[in-house]
N, C-alpha and C positions, 0 to 999 in steps of 0.2 A: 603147551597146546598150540596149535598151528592156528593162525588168523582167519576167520572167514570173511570174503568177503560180500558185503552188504550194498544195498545200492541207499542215497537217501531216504528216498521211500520206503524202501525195506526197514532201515531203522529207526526211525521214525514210529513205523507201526508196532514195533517190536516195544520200544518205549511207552507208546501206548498200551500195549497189553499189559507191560510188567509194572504200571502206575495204576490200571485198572485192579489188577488181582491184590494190589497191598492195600489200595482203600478202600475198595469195594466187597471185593468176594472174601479176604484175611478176615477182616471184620465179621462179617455174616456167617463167615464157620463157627468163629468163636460163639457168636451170639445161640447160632444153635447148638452145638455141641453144651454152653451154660443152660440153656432150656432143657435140654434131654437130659443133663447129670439132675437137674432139678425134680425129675420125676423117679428119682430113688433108683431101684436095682438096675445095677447096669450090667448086670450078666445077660437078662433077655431082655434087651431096651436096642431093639433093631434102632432107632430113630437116630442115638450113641450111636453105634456104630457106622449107621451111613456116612454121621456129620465126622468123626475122625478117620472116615476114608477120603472124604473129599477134602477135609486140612492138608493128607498126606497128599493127595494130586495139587492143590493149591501151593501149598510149599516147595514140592519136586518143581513145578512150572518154574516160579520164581526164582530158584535155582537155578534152571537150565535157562531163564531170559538173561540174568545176572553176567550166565557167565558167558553166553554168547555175544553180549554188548560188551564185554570185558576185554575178550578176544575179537571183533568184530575189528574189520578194515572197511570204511565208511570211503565208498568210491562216487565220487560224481561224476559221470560221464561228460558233461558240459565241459570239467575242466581239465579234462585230457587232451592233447593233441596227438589226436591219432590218425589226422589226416584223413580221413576216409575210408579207416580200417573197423571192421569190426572188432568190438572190445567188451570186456564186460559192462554193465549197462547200457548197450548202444540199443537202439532199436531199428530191427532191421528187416525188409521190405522181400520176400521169397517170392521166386516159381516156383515150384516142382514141374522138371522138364515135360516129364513123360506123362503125368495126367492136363499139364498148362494151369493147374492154380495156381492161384494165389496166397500166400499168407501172412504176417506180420507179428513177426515175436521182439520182445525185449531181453536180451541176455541179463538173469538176476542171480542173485544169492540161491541156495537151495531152497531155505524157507520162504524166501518170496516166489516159488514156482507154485506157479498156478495155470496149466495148458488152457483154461476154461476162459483166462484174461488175456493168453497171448503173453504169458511170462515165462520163460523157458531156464531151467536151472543150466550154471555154467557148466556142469557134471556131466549134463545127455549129451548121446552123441551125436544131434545135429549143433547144437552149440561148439561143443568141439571142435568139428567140422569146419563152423564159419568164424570163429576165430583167427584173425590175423588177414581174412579174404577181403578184399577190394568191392565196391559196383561195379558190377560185369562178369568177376570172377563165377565159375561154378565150383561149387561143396559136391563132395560124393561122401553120402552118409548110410551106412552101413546099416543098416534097417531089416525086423525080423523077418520081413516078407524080400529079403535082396538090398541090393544097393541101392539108394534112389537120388539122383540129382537136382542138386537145386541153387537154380542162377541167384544171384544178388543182386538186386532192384536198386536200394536206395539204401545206405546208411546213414540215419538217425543220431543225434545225441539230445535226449530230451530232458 
């Protein structure tokens, strides 16, 4: 399986989740799933069945965190020398030409993308885009409405 990669932060959270789900919520399934076997027939005991659906999501999770930490490449942008380049985890400073805003995204892992925090997966194509670009450079990023341009302000490594 192929490496993904992670920023700190990214795995970090991700560690969080999958220490949450073993002592927290593993626990609580079993507890209810031993409650619902206790009230006898389990053919029509809806309560059974929700608490061994939710084992089987609780365990697939912990599976899929397992083995993305397993395969995960854990990158800190701070200790890269990249000179001024955009890289993954950098965080970096946009215009877009043509309307004059502004914006500010952090190149992350797929699961750390969140548009909503300004976390952009290295997979989209404005990422792609500003990979490898300088401050000053402009990105022509291929977008469903055209192409749309966008200078490079500042690159970050945070």
């Amino acid at each position: 399986m192929a490496t993904t990669p992670l920023t700190v932060r990214g795995a970090q959270l991700l560690k969080d989740e999958l220490q949450r789900l073993k002592s927290v919520e593993r626990p609580a399934v079993i507890t209810a799933i031993a409650e619902a076997r206790a009230q006898g027939d389990l053919s029509e005991n809806a309560e059974y069945d929700a608490a061994r659906e939710r084992q089987g999501f609780v365990e697939g999770r912990i599976a899929e965190l397992e083995s993305k930490l397993a395969n995960a490449q854990i990158i800190d942008p701070r200790s890269l020398e990249a000179d001024g380049r955009v890289v993954f985890g950098a965080t970096v400073e946009l215009e877009e030409l043509e309307a004059g805003t502004k914006v500010v995204y952090q190149i992350v892992g797929e699961d750390e993308a969140d548009i909503k925090a300004g976390r952009i997966s290295v997979s989209s194509p404005i990422a792609r885009a500003l990979i490898g670009k300088y401050s000053g450079d402009v990105a022509e990023v291929q977008a469903p409405g055209g192409v749309r341009e966008y200078e490079v302000l500042d690159v970050r490594y945070e």
